[in-house]
C-alpha positions, 0 to 999 in steps of 0.5 A: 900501115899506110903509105906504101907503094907498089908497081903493078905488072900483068895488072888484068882487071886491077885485082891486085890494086883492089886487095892491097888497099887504099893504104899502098898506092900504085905507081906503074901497072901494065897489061897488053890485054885490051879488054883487061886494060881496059877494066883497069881504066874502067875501074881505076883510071888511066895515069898510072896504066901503060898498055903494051907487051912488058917485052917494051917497058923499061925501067925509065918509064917506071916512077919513084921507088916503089916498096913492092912490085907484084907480078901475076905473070901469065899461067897458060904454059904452067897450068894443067889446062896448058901446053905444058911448054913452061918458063922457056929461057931468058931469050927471044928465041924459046920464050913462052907466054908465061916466059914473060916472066923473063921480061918482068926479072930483066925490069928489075935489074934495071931497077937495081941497076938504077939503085930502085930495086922494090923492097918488096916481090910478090909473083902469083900463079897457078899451082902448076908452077910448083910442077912444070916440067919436073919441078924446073920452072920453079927452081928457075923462078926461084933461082932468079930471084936469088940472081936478083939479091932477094931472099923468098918463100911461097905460100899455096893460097886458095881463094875458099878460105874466103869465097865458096870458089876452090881456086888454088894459087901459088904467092911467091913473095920476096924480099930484099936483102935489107928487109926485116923479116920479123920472128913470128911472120916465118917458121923453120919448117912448112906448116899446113896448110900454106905449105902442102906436099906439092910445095915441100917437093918442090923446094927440095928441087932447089939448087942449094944456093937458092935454098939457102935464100929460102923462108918458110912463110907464117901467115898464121892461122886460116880464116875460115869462109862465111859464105856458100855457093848458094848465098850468092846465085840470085833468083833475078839475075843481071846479065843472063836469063834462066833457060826454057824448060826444053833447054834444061831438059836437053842439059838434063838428058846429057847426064850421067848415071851418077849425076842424074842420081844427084839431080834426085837427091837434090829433089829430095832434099826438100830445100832450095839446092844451089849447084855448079853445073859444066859441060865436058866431053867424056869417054864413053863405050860409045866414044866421046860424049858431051856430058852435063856433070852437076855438083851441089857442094858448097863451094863452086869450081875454079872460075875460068876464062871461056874459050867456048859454050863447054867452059862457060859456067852453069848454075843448077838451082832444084827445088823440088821438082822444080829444076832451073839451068843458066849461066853464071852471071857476071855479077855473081862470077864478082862475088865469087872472085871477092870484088867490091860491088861497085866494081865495074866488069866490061858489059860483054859475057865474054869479056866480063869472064875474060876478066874475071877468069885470068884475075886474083881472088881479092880477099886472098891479095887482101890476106896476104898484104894484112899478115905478111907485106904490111909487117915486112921491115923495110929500114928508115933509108929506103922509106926516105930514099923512097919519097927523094928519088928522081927518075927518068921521065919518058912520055906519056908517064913522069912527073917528079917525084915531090920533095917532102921536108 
């Protein structure tokens, strides 16, 4: 499937761009975050970026008719990590940052109105959305496409089925009414492991209006991971050093009964022993303490964005007796997010990670666009619509849109 075009909305990095493939051009993509706009740039070049809040783009600024527009909309107020605080409404005075949201359905009714609605919707977020306030900030988002003519389903994707790093997300994806949906891409009840218990109580919360828009989603069967955690931690790595031995030793000191009983069988194990390690503070008889918690699993914890020494990623590599401690480095925090490794990460920790934590796992865009969005049906009009269409130019984005024979 070749040829098929896209809008990128909350673009960060250009993760979305990178899994969908050289087969679907990008037409539009906007980010207000400097250091992520500036990935973009970095990685993609900048004619097809805008950078600026989404609050001030507006239909005209958009090229041609695009046969998909993805949105990864801010998750701060949906995740368990948050405030809590939800979509909000559509108006100024009770919006949140993740009430952008609002900002990106008021862009595609412009669209609509100008007879460019996308074929295609796919709106990504952590699994908190499917809670938020009792199940409400879904059945609003869902309600809204409906509001927006699309019928839609979701699918709870996470990034393990293909890179040793556990990172549930939530795939909304939908649909115009005129796009064929073919048999075998739905099923008439949720399946396992796409459709999970969160994501069955959540769409029974939907009104009966905006169920009745609803489709179950058939990716087909999970494709199961290759790698570990420890096939991708380098004993020479880029970007991080190793710490001193006192300094592993103070880590090492900070732990727990429990995982300094791990650290032993991990010395016992005879083999090289790759594992995650964190600082959290937690509650002791003593009050709170910082603690340093180990985990030797295959898979690493979700990759987050540091706001501090506590969030920042450790690895913890013991080979016998030998017990090793560093940060994670952001070439390996590429690996674990699935990039290319010619992808270019901004050359700060802080900002590498910045990147890295607020973006999509590639192979799971890459998933999603092989079994779902390649074999959507958009009808032989809207592909020819498609290349005719003109559009209102405004600066610095516009050129027309060539006529093809």
């Amino acid at each position: 499937m070749t040829g098929r075009t896209f809008y990128e909305f909350f673009a960060g990095g250009g993760m979305a761009r990178a899994g969908l493939g050289s087969g679907w051009r990008c037409l539009f993509a906007n980010d207000i975050d400097p250091v992520k706009a500036a990935a973009y740039e970095t990685n993609w070049g900048a004619s097809d970026l805008r950078r600026g809040d989404i609050g001030d783009v507006r239909a005209a600024h958009l090229p041609g008719l695009a046969d998909l527009a993805w949105a990864s909309f801010p998750c701060q107020d949906l995740s368990l990590a948050g405030n809590g605080l939800g979509l909000g409404t559509d108006t100024n005075g009770s919006r949140t940052r993740s009430g952008s949201f609002w900002a990106f359905t008021r862009i595609v009714r412009e669209l609509a109105d100008d007879q460019r609605a996308p074929g295609t919707i796919v709106l990504e977020n952590v699994v908190g959305m499917l809670t938020g306030n009792e199940g409400r900030d879904f059945a609003t988002v869902g309600r809204a496409l409906a509001d927006l003519g699309y019928r839609f389903g979701a699918i709870v994707l996470d990034a393990n089925h293909f890179v040793p790093q556990s990172r549930p997300r939530v795939f909304v994806i939908a649909v115009r009414r005129f796009g064929r949906v073919p048999p075998e891409l739905r099923v008439d009840a949720p399946v396992r492991p796409w459709h999970p218990d969160v994501l069955v109580r959540a769409v029974q919360g939907l009104d009966r209006r905006t169920a009745d828009r609803w489709i179950w989603w058939n990716p087909g069967a999970a494709p199961t991971r290759t790698s570990a955690l420890s096939d991708l931690i380098s004993d020479r790595p880029t970007g991080v050093v190793w710490n001193l031995a006192d300094e592993t030793a103070k880590l090492v000191a900070m732990m727990s009964d429990l995982n300094l009983k791990r650290l032993q069988e991990a010395k016992r194990a005879g083999r090289r022993m790759v594992g995650s390690l964190h600082l959290r503070t937690r509650a002791t008889p003593h009050g709170r303490k910082l603690r340093a918690e180990i985990n030797f699993a295959p898979t690493a914890g979700c990759l987050r964005t540091p706001k501090g020494g506590c969030s920042r990623a450790r690895v913890i590599v013991v080979e016998g007796r030998r017990v090793r401690t560093r940060l994670l480095s952001p070439e390996e925090g590429g690996r674990l997010m699935g990039l290319p490794e010619d992808y270019r990460l901004p050359g700060h920790y802080e900002l590498a990670f910045q990147v890295l934590g607020d973006g999509l796992a590639v192979p799971a865009v890459a998933f999603l666009r092989e079994r779902i969005l390649d074999r959507i049906d958009l009808p032989a009009r809207w592909r020819r619509d498609a290349a005719w269409t003109r559009y209102r130019a405004v600066e610095p984005f516009g050129q027309p849109m060539p006529e093809m024979a």
